[in-house]
C-alpha positions, -999 to 999 in steps of 0.1 A, spaced: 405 404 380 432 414 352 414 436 324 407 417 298 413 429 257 390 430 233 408 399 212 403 375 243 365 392 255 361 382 216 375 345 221 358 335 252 324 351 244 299 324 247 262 328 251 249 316 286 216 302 292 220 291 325 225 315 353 238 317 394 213 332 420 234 356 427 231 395 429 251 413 402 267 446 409 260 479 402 291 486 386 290 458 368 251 469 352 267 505 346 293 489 327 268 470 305 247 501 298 272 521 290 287 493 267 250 497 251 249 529 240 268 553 272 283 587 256 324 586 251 330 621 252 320 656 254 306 659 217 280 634 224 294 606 200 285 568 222 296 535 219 276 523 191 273 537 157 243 556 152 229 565 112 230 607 111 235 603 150 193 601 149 203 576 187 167 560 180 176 532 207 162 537 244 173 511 269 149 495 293 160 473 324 143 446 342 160 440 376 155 409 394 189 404 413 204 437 409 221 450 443 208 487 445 178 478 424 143 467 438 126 441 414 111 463 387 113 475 354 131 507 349 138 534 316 176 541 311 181 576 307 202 592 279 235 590 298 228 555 311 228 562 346 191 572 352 173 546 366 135 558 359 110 534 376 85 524 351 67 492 368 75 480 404 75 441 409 97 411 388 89 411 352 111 386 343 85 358 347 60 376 326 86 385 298 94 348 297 56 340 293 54 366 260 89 344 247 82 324 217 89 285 229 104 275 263 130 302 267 135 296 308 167 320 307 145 350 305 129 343 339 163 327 358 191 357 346 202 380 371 187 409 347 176 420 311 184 445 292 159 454 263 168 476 234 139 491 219 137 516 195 117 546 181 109 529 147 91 560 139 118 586 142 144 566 122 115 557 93 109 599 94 148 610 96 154 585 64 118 586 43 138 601 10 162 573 8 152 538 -12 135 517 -2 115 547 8 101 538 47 123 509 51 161 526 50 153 538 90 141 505 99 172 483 83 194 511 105 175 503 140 189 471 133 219 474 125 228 499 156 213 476 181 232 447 169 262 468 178 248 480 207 240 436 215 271 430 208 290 457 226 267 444 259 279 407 250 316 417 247 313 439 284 299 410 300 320 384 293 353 406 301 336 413 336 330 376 338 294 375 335 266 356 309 244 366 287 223 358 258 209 378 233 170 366 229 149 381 197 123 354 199 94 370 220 56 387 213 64 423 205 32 433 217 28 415 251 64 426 255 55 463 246 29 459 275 48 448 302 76 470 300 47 500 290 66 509 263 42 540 244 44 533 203 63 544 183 87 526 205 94 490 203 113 462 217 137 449 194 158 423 216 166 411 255 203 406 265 197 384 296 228 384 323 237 371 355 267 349 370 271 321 348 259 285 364 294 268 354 315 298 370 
């Protein structure tokens, strides 16, 4: 497949709710991490802007047809290639249960990727700024968007779906991924081959 540039991954990104049963690559799940938040050089600096550099965002992945990957849920390490096992079986099923509504894209993509994010750290690192507590947060926010939407963009030049899915129980989510507080999930990016491909 031609590489795509950014102006067409832009034009044809579309979000996908239905999905193949087909395995995705690992390349193609590197890619998407490292489109998330992977380092770009020596000095540390990554793909997404990060407020003072604090990088509050940790990456969790729940693998369902993932070649390499056993069914599980697994922690990202900083460099995006660490696949740390967290919880062995297919979580997808249970993270659609904790969705708010009838989300059934949750439990039929290939994978998920979860941003989450140390709320904690980035309401410390900013405390003296207005509005006192809440500066940090409004950054989390803002960095995983770009983070999202860095994921979206990857996937769509490497021909795959995905949808970006904020409507869920943060604290049944929290439990099934066994996420320890002050982390948080803030939002899923679901992927697989798209059903119309």
């Amino acid at each position: 497949m031609p590489e795509m540039s950014l102006t067409q991954a832009i034009t044809k990104r579309r979000t996908c709710r239905a999905f193949q049963d087909r395995p995705v690559p690992a390349d193609k799940v590197d890619r998407l991490l490292w489109a998330a938040g992977g380092r770009t050089g020596q000095d540390g600096r990554r793909t997404a802007p990060s407020a003072h550099a604090l990088y509050p965002l940790r990456m969790i992945v729940s693998a369902g047809r993932l070649v390499g990957r056993d069914p599980g849920v697994y922690a990202i390490g900083p460099d995006n290639s660490d696949f740390a096992p967290v919880a062995s079986g297919d979580a997808r099923p249970a993270l659609q249960d904790a969705a708010l509504e009838d989300q059934p894209w949750i439990g039929s993509a290939a994978g998920i990727i979860t941003i989450c994010a140390d709320f904690a750290a980035a309401a410390t690192a900013f405390a003296d700024q207005p509005p006192y507590g809440a500066r940090g947060e409004r950054y989390v926010y803002i960095e995983a968007g770009a983070a999202a939407q860095n994921v979206l963009l990857q996937a769509t030049a490497d021909g795959l779906g995905c949808v970006l899915v904020a409507g869920f129980r943060d604290e049944a989510t929290a439990q099934i991924l066994d996420l320890q507080a002050p982390v948080a999930p803030v939002l899923h990016l679901c992927f697989g081959w798209p059903a119309d491909a």
